[in-house]
BALOBA-1460 file (C-alpha; in Angstrom, 3 decimals):
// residues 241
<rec num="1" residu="x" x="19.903" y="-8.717" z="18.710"/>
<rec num="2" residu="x" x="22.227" y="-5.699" z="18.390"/>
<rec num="3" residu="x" x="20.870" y="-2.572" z="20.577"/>
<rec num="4" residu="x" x="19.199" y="-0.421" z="17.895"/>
<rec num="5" residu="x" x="20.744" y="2.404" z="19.056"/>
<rec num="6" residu="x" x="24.300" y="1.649" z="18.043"/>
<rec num="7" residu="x" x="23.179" y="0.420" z="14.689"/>
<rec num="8" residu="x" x="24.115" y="2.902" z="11.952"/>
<rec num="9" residu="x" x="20.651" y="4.438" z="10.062"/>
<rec num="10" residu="x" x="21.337" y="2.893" z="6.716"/>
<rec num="11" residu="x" x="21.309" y="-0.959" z="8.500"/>
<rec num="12" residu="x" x="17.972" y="0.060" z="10.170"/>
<rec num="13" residu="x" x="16.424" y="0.968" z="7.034"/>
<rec num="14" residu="x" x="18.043" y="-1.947" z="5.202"/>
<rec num="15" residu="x" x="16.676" y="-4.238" z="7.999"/>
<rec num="16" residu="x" x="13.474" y="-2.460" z="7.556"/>
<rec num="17" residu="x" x="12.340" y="-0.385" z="5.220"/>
<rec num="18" residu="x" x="9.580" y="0.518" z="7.890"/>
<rec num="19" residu="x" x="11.541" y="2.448" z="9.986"/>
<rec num="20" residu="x" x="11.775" y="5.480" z="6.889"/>
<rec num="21" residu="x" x="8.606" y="7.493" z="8.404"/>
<rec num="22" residu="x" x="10.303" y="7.509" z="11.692"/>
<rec num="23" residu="x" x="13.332" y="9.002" z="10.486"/>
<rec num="24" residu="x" x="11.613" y="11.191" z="7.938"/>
<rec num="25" residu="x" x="9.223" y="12.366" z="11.200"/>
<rec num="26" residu="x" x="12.440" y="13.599" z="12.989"/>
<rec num="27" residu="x" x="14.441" y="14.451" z="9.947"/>
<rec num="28" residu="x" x="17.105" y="11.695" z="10.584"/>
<rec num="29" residu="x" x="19.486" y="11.213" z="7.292"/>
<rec num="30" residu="x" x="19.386" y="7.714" z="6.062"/>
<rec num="31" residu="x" x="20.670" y="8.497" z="3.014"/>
<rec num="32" residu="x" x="24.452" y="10.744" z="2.584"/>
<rec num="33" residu="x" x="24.388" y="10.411" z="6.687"/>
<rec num="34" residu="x" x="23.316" y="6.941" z="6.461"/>
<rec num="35" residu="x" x="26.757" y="5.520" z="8.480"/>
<rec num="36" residu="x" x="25.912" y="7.577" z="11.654"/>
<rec num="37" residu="x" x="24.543" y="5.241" z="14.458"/>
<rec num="38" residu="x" x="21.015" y="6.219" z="15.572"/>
<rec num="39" residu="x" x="22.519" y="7.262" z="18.751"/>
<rec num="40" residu="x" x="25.090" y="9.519" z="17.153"/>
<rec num="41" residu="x" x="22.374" y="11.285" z="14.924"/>
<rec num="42" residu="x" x="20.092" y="11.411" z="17.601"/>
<rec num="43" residu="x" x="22.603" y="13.609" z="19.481"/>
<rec num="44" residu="x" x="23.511" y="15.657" z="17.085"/>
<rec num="45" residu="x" x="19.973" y="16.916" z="16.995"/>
<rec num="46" residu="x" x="19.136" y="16.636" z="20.495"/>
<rec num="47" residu="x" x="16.642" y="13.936" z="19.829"/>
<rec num="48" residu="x" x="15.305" y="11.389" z="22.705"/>
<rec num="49" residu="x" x="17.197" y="8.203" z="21.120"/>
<rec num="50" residu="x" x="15.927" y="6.225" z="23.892"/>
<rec num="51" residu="x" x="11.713" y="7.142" z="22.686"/>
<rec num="52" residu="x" x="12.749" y="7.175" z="19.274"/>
<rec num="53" residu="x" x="14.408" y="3.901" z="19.501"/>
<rec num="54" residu="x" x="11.161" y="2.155" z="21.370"/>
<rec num="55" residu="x" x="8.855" y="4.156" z="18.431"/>
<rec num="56" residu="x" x="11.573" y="2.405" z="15.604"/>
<rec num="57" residu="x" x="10.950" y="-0.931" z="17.433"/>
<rec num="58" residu="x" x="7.539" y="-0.764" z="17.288"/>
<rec num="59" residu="x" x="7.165" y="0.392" z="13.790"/>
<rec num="60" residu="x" x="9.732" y="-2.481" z="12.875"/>
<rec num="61" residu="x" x="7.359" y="-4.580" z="14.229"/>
<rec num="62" residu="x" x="6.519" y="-7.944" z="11.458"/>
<rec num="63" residu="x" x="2.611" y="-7.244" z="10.709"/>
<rec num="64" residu="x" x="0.447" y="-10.337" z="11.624"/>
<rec num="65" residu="x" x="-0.999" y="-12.140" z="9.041"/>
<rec num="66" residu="x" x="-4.518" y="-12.393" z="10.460"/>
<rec num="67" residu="x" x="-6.326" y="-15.393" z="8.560"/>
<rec num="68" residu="x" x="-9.623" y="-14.004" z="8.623"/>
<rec num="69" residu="x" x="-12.797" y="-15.743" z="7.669"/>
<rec num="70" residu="x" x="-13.527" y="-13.634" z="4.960"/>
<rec num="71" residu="x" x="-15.869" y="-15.913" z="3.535"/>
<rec num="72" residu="x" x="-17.980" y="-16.029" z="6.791"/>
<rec num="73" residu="x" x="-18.016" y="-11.914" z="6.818"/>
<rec num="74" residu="x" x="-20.708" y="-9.785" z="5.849"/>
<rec num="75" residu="x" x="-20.510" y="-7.162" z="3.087"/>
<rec num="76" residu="x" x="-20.437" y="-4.089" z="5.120"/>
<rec num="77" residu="x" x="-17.492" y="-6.089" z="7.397"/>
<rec num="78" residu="x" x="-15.560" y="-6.796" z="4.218"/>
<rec num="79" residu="x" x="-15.426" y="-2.967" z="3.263"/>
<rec num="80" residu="x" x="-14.472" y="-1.740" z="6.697"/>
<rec num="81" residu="x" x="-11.653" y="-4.594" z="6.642"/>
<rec num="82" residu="x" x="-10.503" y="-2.818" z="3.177"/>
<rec num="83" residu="x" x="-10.475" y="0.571" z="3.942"/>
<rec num="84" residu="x" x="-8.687" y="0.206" z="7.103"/>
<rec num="85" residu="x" x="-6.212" y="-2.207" z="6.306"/>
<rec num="86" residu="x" x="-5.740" y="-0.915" z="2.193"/>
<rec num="87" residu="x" x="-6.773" y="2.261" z="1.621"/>
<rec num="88" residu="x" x="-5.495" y="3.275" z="4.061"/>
<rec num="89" residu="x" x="-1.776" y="1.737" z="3.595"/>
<rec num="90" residu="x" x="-2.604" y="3.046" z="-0.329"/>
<rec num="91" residu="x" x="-3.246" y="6.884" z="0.854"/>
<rec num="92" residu="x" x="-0.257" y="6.385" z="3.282"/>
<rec num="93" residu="x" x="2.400" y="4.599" z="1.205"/>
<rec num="94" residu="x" x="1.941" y="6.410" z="-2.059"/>
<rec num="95" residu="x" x="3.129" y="9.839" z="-1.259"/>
<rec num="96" residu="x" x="6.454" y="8.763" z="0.431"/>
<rec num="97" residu="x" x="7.022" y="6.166" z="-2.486"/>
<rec num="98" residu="x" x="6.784" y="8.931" z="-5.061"/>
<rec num="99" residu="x" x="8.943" y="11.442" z="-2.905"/>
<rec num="100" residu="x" x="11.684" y="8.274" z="-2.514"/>
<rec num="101" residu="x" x="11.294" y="7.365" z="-6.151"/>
<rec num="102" residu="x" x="11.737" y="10.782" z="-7.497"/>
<rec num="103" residu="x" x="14.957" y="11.542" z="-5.743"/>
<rec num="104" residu="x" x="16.448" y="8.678" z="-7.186"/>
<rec num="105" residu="x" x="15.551" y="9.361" z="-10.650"/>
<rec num="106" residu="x" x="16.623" y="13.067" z="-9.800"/>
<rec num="107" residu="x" x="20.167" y="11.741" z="-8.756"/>
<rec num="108" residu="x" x="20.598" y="8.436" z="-10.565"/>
<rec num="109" residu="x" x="18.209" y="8.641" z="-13.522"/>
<rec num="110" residu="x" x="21.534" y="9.283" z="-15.979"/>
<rec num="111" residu="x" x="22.838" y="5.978" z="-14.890"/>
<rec num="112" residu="x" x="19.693" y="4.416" z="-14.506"/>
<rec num="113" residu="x" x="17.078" y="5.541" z="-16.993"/>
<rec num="114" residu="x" x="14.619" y="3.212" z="-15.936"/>
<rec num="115" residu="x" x="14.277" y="4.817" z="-12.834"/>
<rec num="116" residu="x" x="12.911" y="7.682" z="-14.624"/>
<rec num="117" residu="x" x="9.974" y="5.642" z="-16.648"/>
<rec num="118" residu="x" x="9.256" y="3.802" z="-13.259"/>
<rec num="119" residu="x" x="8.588" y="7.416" z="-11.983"/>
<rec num="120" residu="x" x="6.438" y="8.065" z="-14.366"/>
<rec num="121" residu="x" x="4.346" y="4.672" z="-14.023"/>
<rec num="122" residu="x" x="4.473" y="5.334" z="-10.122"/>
<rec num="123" residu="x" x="2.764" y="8.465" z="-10.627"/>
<rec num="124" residu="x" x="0.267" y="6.932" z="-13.236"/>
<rec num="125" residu="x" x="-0.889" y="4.367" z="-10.325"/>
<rec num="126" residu="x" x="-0.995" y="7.269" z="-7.718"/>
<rec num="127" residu="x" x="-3.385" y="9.234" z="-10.090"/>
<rec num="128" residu="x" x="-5.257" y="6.089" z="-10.769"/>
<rec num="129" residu="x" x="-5.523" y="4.678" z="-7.266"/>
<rec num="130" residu="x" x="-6.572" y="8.001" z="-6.013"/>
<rec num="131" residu="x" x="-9.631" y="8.284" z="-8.446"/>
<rec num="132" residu="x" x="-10.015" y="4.775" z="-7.934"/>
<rec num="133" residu="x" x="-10.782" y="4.580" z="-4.357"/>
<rec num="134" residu="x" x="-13.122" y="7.472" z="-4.335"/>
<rec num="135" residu="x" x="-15.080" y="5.855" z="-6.576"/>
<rec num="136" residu="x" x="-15.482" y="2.904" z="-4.187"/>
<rec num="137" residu="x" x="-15.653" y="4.646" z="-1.453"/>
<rec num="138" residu="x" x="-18.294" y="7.081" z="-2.842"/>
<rec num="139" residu="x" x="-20.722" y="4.782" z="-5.204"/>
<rec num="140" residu="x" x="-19.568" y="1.470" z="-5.102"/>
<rec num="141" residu="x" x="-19.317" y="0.338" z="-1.520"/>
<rec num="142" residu="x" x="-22.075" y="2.204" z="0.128"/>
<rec num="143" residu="x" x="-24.647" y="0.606" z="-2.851"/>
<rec num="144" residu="x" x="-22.727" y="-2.822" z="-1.347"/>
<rec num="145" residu="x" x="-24.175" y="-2.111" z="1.334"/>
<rec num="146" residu="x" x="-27.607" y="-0.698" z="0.320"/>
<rec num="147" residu="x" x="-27.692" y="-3.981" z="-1.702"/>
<rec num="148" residu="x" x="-27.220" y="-6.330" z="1.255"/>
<rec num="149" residu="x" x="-29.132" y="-4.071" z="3.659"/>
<rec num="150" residu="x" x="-32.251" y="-5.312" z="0.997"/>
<rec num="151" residu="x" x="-31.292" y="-8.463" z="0.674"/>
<rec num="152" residu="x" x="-31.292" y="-9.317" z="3.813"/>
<rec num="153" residu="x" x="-34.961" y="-7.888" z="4.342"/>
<rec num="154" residu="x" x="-35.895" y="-9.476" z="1.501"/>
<rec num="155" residu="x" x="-36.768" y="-6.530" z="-0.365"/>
<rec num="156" residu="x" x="-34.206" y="-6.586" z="-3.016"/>
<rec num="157" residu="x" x="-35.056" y="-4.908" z="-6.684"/>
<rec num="158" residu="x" x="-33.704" y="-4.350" z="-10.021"/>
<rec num="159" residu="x" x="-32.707" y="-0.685" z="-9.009"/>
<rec num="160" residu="x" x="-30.569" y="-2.011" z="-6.508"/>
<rec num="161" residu="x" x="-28.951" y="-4.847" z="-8.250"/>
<rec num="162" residu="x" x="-28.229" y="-2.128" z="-11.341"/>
<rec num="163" residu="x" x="-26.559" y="0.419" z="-9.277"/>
<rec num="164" residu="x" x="-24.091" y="-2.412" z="-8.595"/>
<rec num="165" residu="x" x="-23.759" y="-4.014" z="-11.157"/>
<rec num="166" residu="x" x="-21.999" y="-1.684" z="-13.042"/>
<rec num="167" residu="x" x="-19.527" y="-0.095" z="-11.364"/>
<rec num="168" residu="x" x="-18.172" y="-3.709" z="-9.826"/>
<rec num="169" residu="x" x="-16.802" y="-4.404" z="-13.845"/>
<rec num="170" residu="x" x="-15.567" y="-0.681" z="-13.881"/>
<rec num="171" residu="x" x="-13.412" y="-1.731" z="-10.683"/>
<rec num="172" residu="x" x="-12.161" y="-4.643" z="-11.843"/>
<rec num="173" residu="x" x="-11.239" y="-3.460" z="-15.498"/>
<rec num="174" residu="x" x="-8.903" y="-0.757" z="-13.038"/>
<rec num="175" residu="x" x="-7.559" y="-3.375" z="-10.848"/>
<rec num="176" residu="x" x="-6.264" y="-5.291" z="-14.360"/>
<rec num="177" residu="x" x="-4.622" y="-1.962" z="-15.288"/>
<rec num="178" residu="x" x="-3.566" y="-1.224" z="-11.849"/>
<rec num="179" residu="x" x="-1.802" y="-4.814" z="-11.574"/>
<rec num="180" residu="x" x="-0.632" y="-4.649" z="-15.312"/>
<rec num="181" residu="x" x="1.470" y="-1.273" z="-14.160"/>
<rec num="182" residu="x" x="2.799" y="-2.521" z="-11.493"/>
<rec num="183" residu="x" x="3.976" y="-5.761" z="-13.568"/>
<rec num="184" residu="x" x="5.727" y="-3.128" z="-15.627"/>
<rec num="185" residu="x" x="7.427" y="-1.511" z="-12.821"/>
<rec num="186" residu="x" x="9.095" y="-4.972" z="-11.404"/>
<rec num="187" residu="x" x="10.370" y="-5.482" z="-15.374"/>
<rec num="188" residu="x" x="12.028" y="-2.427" z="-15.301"/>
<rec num="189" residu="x" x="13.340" y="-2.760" z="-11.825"/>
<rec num="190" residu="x" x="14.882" y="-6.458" z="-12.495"/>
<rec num="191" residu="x" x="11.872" y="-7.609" z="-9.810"/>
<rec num="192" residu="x" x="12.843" y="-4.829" z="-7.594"/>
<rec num="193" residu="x" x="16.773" y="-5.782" z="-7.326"/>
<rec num="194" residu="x" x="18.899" y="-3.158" z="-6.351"/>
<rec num="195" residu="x" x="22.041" y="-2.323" z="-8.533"/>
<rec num="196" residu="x" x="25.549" y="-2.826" z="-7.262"/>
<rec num="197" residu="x" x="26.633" y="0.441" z="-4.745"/>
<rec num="198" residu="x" x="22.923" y="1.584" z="-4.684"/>
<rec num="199" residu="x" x="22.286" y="4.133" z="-2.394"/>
<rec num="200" residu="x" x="20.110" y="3.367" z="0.597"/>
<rec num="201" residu="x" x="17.276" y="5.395" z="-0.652"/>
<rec num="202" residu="x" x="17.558" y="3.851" z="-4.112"/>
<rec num="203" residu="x" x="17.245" y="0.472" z="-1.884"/>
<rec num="204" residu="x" x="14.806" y="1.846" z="0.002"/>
<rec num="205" residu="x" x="12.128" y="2.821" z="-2.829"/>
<rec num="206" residu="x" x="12.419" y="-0.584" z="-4.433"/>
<rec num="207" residu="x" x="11.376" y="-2.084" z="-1.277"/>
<rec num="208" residu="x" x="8.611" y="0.575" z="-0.863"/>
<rec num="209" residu="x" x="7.199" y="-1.118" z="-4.400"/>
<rec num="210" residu="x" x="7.435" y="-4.112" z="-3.688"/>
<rec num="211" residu="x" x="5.732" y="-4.248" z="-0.691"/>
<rec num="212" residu="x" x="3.151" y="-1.501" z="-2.982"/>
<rec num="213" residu="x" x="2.757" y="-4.289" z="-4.953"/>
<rec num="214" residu="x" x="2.317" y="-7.110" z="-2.632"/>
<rec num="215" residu="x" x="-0.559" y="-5.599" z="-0.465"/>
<rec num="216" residu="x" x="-2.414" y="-4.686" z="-4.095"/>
<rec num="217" residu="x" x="-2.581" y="-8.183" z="-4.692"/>
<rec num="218" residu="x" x="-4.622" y="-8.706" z="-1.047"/>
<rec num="219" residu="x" x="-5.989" y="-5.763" z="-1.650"/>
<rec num="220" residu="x" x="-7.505" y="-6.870" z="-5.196"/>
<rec num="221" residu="x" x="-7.811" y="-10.478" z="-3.914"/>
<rec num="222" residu="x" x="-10.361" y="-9.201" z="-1.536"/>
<rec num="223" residu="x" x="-12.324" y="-7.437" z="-3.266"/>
<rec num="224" residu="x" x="-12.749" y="-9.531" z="-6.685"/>
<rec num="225" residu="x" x="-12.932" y="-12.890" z="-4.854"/>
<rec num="226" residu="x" x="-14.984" y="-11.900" z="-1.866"/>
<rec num="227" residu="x" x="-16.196" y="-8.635" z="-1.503"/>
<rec num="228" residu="x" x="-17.626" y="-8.352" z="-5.264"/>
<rec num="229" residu="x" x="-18.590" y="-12.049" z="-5.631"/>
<rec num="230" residu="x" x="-20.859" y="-11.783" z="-2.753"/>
<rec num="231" residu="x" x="-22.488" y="-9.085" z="-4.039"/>
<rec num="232" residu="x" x="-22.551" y="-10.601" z="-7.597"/>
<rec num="233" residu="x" x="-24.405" y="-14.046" z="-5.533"/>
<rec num="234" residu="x" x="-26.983" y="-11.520" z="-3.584"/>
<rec num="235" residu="x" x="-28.170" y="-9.749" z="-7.139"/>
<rec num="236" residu="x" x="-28.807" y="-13.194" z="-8.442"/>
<rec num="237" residu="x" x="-31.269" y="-14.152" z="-5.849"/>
<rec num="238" residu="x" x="-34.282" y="-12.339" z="-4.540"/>
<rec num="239" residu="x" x="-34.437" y="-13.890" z="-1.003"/>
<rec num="240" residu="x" x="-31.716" y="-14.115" z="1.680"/>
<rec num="241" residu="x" x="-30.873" y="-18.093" z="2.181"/>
């Protein structure tokens, strides 16, 4: 593999599109500056290019696709899973999409008008995903919890099953309009294809929602086909089996 450090910043980021909050953390130019080697920008700024190229690598790293046994988890295991592997990637990701996304409509939206309405959806699902997930977080999971904390004493009531009951269809009525967005979005964006002689941050934020996209799809996968059904089988059942 070619030494990172002689590869120009636009190949990293093309490579992967995981290296952006490295450069954005040292204010590396990917974009107009995009042809300067990492070493050459590096010096220019009087940057480490040896540490930053060992934080790049490890960034770059290909996440591990950890086959866990969700079906053999408990409740309260299930939410910690979610919020540290998807909400916070959501809270994360979503900022730096929107600032990517919004230069290229800024620059390229006369060329590209769809840019501009996939701007606007973008921040539709950030204003939706952030009310979302404090709702979970806030009422829905800890009742989860409250509800399996019963059940498995074997005091589980009406109250509890109630307080659940409820806000589980809320959360997946916003998942179908979440997903039904994001559907939108890879329409518009030819299924996230970048035009001919896009720039590398107009390459960059269709990457950034796709792989949006991809982790809501685990991230709703979990919750509507584990997480929720197991609460849906505790409420129908007033002793632990």
């Amino acid at each position: 593999m070619e030494n990172i450090t002689t590869q120009t910043l636009a190949s990293i980021v093309s490579n992967s599109s995981s290296s952006v909050p490295v450069f954005e953390k040292y204010s590396l130019d990917f974009c107009c500056n995009g042809k300067r080697t990492l070493e050459e920008a590096c010096n220019a700024k009087g940057l480490p290019v040896n540490e930053i190229a060992a934080e790049l690598k490890l960034q770059m790293q290909p996440r591990t696709l950890n086959q866990l046994p969700f079906e053999e988890m408990s409740a309260e295991q299930m939410i910690s899973y979610i919020l540290i592997h998807h909400h916070f990637y959501v809270k994360q990701s979503m900022p730096q999409i929107i600032f990517h996304v919004e230069k290229v409509a800024n620059k390229h939206g006369d060329r590209f008008p769809y840019m501009v309405e996939v701007l606007q959806l973008f921040r539709e699902i950030q204003e939706e995903m952030t009310s979302h997930m404090q709702k979970e977080e806030v009422i829905l999971f800890p009742r989860i919890k409250q509800l399996e904390s019963l059940f498995l004493e074997g005091q589980l009531n009406e109250t509890a099953r109630n307080s659940v009951a409820g806000p589980i269809s809320v959360m997946m009525a916003e998942h179908d309009h979440a997903g039904s967005i994001l559907y939108k979005i890879r329409e518009l964006t030819n299924n996230y294809t970048a035009p001919e002689g896009a720039c590398t941050t107009f390459k960059v934020s269709l990457t950034e929602l796709k792989e949006f996209e991809e982790d809501l799809h685990k991230h709703v996968h979990l919750e509507n086909n584990h997480l929720f059904i197991k609460a849906m089988n505790m409420m129908n059942v007033t002793e632990p089996v």
